[in-house]
C-alpha positions as CSV (number, residue, x, y, z in Angstrom):
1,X,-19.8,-47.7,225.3
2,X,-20.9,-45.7,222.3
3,X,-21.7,-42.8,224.6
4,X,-18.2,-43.1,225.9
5,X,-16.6,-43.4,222.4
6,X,-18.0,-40.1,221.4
7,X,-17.1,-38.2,224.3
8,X,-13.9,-39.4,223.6
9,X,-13.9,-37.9,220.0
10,X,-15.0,-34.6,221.2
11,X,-12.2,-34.9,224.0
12,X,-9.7,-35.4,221.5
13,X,-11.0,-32.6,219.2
14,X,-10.9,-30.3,221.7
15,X,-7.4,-31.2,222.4
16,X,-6.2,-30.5,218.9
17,X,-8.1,-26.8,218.6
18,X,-6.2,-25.8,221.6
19,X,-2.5,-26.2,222.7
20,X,-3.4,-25.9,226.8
21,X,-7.0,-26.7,228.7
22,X,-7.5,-26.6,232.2
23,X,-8.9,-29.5,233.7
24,X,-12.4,-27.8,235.0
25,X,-12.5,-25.9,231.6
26,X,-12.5,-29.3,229.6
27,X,-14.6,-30.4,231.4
28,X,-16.9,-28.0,231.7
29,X,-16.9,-27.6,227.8
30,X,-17.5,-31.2,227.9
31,X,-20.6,-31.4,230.6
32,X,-18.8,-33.9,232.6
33,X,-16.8,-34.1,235.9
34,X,-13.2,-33.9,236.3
35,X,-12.8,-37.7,237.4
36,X,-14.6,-38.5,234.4
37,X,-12.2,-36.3,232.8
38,X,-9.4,-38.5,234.4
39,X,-10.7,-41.7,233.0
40,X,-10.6,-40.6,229.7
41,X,-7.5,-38.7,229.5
42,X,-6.3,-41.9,230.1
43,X,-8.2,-44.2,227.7
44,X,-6.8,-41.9,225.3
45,X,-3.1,-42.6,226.6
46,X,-4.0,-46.0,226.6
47,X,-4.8,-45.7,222.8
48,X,-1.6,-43.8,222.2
49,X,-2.4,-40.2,222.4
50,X,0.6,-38.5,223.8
51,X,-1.6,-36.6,226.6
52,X,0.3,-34.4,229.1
53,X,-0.7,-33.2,232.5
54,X,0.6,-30.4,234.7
55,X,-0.8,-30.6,238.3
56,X,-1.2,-27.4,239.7
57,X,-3.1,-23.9,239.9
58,X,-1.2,-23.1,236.5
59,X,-1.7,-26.5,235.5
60,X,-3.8,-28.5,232.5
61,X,-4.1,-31.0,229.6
62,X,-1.8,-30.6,226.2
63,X,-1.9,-33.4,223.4
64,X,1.9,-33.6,223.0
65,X,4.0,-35.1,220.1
66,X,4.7,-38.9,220.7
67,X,6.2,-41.6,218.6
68,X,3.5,-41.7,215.7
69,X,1.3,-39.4,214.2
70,X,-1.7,-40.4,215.6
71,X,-5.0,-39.8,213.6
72,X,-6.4,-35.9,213.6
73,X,-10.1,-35.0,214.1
74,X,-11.2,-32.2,211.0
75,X,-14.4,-30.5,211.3
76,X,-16.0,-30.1,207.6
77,X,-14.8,-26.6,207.2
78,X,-11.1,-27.8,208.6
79,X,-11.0,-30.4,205.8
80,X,-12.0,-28.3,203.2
81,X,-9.2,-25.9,204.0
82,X,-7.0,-28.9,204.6
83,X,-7.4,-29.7,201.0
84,X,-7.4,-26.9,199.3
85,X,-4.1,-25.7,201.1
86,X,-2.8,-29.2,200.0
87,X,-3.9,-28.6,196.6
88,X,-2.3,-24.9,196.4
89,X,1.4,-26.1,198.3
90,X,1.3,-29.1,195.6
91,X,2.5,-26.0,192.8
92,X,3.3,-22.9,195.6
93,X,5.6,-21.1,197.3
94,X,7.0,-23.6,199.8
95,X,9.8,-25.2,199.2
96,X,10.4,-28.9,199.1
97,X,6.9,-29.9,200.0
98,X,5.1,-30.6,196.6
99,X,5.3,-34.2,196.5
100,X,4.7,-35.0,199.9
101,X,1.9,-32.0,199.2
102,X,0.3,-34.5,196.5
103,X,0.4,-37.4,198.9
104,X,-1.4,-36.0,201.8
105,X,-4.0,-34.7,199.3
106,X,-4.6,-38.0,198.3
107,X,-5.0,-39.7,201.3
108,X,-7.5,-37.0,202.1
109,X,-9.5,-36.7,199.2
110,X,-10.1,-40.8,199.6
111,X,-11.7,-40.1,202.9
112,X,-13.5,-37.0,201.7
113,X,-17.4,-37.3,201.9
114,X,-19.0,-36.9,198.6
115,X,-20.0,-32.7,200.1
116,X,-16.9,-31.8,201.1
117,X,-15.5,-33.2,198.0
118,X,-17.8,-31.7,195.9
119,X,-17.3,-28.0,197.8
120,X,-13.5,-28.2,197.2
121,X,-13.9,-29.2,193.6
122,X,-16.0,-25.6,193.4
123,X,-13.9,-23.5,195.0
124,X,-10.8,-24.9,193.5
125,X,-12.5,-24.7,190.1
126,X,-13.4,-21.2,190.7
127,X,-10.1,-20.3,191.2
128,X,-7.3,-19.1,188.5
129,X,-3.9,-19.5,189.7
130,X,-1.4,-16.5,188.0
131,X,1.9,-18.2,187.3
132,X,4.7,-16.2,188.5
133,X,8.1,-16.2,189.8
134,X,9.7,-14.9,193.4
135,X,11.6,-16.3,196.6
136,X,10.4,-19.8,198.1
137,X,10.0,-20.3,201.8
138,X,11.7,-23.4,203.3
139,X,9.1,-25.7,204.6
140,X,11.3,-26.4,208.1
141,X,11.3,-22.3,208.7
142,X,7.6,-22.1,207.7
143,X,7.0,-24.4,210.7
144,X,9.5,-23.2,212.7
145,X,7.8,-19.7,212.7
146,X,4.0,-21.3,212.9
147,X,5.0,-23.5,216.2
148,X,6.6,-20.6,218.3
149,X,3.4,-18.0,217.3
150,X,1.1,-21.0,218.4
151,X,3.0,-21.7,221.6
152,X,3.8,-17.8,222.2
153,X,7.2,-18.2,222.4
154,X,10.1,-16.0,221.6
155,X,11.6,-16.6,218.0
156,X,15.1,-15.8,217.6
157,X,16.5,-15.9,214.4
158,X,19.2,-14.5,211.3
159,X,18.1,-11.9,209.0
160,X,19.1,-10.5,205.7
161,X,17.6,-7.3,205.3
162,X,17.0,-5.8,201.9
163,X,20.2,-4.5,201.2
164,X,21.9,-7.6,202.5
165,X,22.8,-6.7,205.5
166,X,22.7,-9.1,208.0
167,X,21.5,-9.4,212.2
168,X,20.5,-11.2,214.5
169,X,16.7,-10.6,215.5
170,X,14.4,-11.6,219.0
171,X,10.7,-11.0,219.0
172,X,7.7,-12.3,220.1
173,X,6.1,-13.5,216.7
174,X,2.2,-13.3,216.3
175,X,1.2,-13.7,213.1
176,X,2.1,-15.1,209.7
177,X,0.6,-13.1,206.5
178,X,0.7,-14.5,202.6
179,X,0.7,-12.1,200.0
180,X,1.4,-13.3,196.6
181,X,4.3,-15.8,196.5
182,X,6.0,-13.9,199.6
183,X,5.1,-14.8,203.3
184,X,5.7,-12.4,206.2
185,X,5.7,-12.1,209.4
186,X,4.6,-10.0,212.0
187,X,6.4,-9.7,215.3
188,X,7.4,-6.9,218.5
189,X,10.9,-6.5,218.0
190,X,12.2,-7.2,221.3
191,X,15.3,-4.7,220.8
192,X,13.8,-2.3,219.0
193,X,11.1,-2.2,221.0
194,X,8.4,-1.8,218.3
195,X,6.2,-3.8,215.8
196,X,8.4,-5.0,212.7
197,X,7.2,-7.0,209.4
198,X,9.7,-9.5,208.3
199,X,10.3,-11.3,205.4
200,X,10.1,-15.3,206.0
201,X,12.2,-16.4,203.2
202,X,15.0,-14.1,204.8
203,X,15.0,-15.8,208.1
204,X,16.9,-18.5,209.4
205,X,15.1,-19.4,213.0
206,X,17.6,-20.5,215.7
207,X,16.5,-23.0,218.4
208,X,15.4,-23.9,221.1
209,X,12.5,-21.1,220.9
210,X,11.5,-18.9,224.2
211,X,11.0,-18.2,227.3
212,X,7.0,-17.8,226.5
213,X,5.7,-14.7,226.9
214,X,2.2,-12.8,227.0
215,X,0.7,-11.1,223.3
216,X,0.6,-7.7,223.5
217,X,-1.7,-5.4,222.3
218,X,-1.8,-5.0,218.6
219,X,-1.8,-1.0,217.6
220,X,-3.5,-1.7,214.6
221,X,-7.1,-3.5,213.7
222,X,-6.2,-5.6,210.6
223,X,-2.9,-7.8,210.2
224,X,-3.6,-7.7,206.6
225,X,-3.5,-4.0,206.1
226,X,-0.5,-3.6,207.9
227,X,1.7,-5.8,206.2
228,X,0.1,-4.3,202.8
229,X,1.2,-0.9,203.9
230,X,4.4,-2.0,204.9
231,X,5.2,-4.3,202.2
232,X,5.2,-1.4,199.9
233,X,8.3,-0.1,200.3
234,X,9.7,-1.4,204.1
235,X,10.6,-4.6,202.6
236,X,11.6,-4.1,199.6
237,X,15.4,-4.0,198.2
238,X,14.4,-1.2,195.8
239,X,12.3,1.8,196.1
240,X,11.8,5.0,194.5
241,X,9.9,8.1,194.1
242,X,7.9,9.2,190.6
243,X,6.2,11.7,190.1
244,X,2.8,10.6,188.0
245,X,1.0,12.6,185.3
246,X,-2.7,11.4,186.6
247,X,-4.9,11.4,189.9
248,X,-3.6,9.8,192.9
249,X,-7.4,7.6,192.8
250,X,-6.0,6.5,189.2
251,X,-2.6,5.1,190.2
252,X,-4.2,3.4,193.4
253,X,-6.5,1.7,191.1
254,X,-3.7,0.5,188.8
255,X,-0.9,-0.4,191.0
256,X,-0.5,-4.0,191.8
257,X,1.3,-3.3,195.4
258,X,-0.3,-0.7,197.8
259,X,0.7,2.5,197.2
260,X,-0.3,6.1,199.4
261,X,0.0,8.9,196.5
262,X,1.3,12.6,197.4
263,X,-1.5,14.1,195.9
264,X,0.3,17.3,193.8
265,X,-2.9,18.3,192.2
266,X,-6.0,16.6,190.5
267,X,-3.7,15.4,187.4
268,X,-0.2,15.0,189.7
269,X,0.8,12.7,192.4
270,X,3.8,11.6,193.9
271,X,4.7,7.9,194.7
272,X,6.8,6.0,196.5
273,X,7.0,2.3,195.6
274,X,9.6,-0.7,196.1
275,X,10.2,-4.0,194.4
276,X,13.0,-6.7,194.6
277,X,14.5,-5.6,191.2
278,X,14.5,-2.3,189.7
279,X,13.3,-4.2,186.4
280,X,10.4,-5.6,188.1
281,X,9.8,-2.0,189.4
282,X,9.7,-0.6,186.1
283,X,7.5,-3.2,185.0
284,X,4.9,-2.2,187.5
285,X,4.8,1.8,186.5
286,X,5.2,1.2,183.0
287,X,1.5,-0.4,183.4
288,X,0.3,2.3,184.8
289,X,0.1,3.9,181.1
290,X,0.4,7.9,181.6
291,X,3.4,9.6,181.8
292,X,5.8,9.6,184.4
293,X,9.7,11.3,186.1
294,X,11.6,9.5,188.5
295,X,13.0,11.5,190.9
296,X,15.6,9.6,192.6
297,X,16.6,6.3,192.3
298,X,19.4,5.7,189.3
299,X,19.3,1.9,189.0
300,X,15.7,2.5,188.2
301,X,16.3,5.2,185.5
302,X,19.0,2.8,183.9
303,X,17.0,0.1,183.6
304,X,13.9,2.3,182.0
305,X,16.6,3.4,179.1
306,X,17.1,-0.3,178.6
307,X,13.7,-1.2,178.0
308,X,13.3,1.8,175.8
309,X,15.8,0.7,174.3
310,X,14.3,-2.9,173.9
311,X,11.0,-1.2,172.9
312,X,12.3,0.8,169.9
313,X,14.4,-2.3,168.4
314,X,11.1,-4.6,168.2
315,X,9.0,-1.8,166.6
316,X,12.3,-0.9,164.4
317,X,12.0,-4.7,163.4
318,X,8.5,-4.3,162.6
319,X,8.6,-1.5,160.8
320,X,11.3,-2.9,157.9
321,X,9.8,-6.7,157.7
């Protein structure tokens, strides 16, 4: 019976890593036969795991949704992750999730072994958190998008670009990236026909998702990289090129967004960056510290002048008190 117990564990874990097992693949991975398979596919149903079966060449195992949550198997690297994500939502970018954030941390942290507890105090400890402001994701999207990437199914959905206009988009979603308080994703565009990086908190999914469909090829190595390349001015409501007194190498290393400087000669570069705001844009090349022209770009030139202007009062003030 304990034998049995445990298999049925590993059954169940195996269930929850993957959305769709063949039967001769479980249980293959499992070292059994298919008829014991059988039996315990259906202890598990007796026990309330929602367990689907589609007979069938095509056909398989998939732990569905039922009534109840029912309990969830972690690994020790799983639950580490699980709590430190729980730890970061409780004061992130999501909205409308801290609360219930702070309550699943807690349930988990009581069940924690004394390791695991003690690895997530470390690497939580070890982490500083920079307070800053920017768009919050809805929860409800945030899962929206997850689910149809994990079920590789077409995601349809509204979408406010960066100058506000708006369309309706279908792609084939495949991955979510985080950078900073933002959250992207990155999907083929279906009518374009090409690979697009879309902001999250500008989409409004529409359901049902699909049909399902087959992951393409991804042009590019790292998911990571391509969003940071795009990001730095594809997404952005404002963008504008400067022309920098100081070696493209410096700028790179004192940009906070990715940047690809126009190298003009060893002291001169050319840029092209983007923000939300043209105040937060001059923020960001007023740390850079050297002298600097815009070239285009008037909002961005406007909003320098006022923060000259801003400048010289509080020195003005300093000077006569």
């Amino acid at each position: 019976m304990l034998e049995t117990s445990a298999r049925l564990l590993r059954v169940l874990s195996l269930l929850q890593k993957q959305r769709d097992w063949t039967g001769p693949e479980l249980a293959e991975r499992l070292g059994i036969s298919t008829r014991t398979l059988r039996t315990d596919i259906e202890r598990l149903r007796s026990l309330g795991y929602p367990v689907h079966a589609q007979p069938g060449v095509a056909g398989g195992y998939r732990l569905g949704a039922g009534a109840a949550l029912p309990p969830l198997l972690l690994d020790d690297d799983e639950a580490v992750a699980v709590a430190v994500g729980l730890r970061t939502a409780a004061g992130g970018s999501v909205a409308g999730i801290e609360e219930a954030s702070v309550g699943a941390l807690v349930k988990l942290e009581q069940v924690l072994p004394s390791r695991l507890r003690h690895r997530v105090n470390a690497l939580q400890a070890a982490v500083v958190a920079v307070p800053g402001s920017g768009p919050t994701v809805d929860g409800e999207v945030l899962t929206a998008v997850a689910g149809a990437i994990r079920a590789r199914e077409r995601l349809r959905f509204d979408y406010s670009s960066r100058v506000g206009s708006a369309s309706v988009r279908t792609t084939e979603p495949h991955r979510l990236v985080t950078w900073g308080r933002r959250w992207y994703l990155v999907a083929w565009d279906n009518d374009r026909e090409d690979w697009r990086t879309f902001r999250v908190d500008r989409m409004a999914p529409r359901t049902p998702t699909g049909p399902r469909f087959v992951p393409r090829e991804l042009p590019f190595e790292d998911v990571a990289d391509y969003v940071r390349t795009n990001v730095s001015t594809a997404v952005w409501r404002y963008s504008a090129r400067i022309r920098v007194h100081a070696s493209a190498e410096y700028v790179i290393a004192r940009m906070p967004v990715p940047i690809t400087p126009e190298p003009i000669d060893d002291d001169t570069c050319v840029i092209m960056v983007g923000s939300d705001t043209p105040h937060q844009l001059a923020l960001w090349i007023g740390m850079l510290d050297v002298d600097f022209e815009v070239l285009d770009a008037p909002e961005l030139a406007a909003e320098f002048r006022n923060l000259g202007d801003r400048y010289h009062r509080a020195a003005q003030r300093f000077r006569h008190s």
